[in-house]
C-alpha positions in Angstrom: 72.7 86.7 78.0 74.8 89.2 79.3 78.0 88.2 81.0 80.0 91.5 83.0 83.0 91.6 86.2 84.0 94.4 88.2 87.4 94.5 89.6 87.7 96.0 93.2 90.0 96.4 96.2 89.4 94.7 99.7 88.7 98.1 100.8 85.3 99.0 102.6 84.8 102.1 100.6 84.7 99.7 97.5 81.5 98.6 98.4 79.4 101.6 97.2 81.0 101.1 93.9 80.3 97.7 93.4 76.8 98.1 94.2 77.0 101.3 91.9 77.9 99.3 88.7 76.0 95.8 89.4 72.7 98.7 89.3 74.1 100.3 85.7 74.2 96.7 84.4 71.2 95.7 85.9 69.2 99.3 84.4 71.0 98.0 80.5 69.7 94.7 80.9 66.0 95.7 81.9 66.0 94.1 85.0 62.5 94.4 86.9 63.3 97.0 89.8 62.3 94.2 92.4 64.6 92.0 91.1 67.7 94.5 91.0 67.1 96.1 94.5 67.4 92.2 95.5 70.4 91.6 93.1 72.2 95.0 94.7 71.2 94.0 98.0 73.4 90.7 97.4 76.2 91.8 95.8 77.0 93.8 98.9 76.3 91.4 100.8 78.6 89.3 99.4 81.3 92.1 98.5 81.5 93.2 102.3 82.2 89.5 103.0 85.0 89.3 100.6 87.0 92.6 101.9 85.8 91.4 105.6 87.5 87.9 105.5 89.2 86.9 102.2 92.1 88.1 100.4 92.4 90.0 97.6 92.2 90.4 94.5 88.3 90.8 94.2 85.8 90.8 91.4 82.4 90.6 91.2 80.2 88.5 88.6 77.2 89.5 87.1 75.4 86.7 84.4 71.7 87.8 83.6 70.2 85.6 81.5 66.6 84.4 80.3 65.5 83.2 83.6 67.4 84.6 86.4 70.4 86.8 87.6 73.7 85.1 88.8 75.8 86.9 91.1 79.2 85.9 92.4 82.2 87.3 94.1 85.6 85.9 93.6 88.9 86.5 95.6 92.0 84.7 96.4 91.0 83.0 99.4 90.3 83.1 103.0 87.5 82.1 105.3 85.6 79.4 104.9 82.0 79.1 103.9 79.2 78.3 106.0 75.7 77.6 105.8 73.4 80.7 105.6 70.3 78.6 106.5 72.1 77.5 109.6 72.2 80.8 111.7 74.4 79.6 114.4 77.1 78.7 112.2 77.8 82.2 111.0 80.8 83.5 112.6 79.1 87.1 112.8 76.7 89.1 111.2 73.3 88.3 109.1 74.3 88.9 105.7 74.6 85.5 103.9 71.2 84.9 105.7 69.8 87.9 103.6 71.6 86.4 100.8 69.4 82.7 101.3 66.2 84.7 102.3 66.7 87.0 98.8 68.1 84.0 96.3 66.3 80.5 95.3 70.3 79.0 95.3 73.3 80.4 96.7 76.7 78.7 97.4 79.9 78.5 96.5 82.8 76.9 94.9 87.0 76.8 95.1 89.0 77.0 92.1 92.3 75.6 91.2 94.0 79.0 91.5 93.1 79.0 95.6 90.3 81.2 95.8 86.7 80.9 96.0 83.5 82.4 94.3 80.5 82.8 96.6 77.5 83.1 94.3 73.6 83.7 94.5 70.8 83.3 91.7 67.9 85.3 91.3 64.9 84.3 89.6 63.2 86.7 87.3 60.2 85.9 87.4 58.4 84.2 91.0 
């Protein structure tokens, strides 16, 4: 099992950098392709919801393990969740609905500090 966080700013440019590094540890950990295009696809997903609407700091999560992948972003608060599988709830955009249509679970979580991590898991196999 490999456990790994990245530490970025609630800046757009940040994005391409946290996509960047959740592809190096995916390529170490031998990650199918399939499954990494998906895992990259919802890290930035999730990333360009955190500098969008929360506050920083920011860091992403990456867990890959026997099974599946587990993604998460953490900041220090902000917006509130919503359902992804209830379109109309979303306050803009389509990308926690990629998120659902690309994970088997998704969700999220507050922790005692204040914040929140938003997180997604990806099977490895189908």
């Amino acid at each position: 099992m490999t456990r790994e966080s990245f530490e970025f700013e609630a800046d757009p440019a940040q994005i391409r950098l946290v996509r960047s590094w959740v592809r190096e540890q995916l390529a170490v950990s031998d990650v199918p392709a399939e499954v990494a295009a998906d895992v990259v696809l919802i890290t930035g997903e999730l990333a360009t919801n955190a500098v969008r609407h929360a506050a920083g700091p920011l860091r992403a999560l990456l867990i890959c393990a026997d099974a599946a992948v587990w993604v998460g972003v953490e900041d220090a608060g902000g917006s509130a969740w919503f359902d992804p599988v209830v379109p109309d709830a979303a306050p803009a955009g389509t990308g926690l609905t990629l998120v659902a249509a690309c994970s088997d679970r998704r969700g999220h979580f507050h922790r005692r500090d204040g914040g929140k991590t938003v997180w997604a898991e990806i099977p490895l196999a189908s």
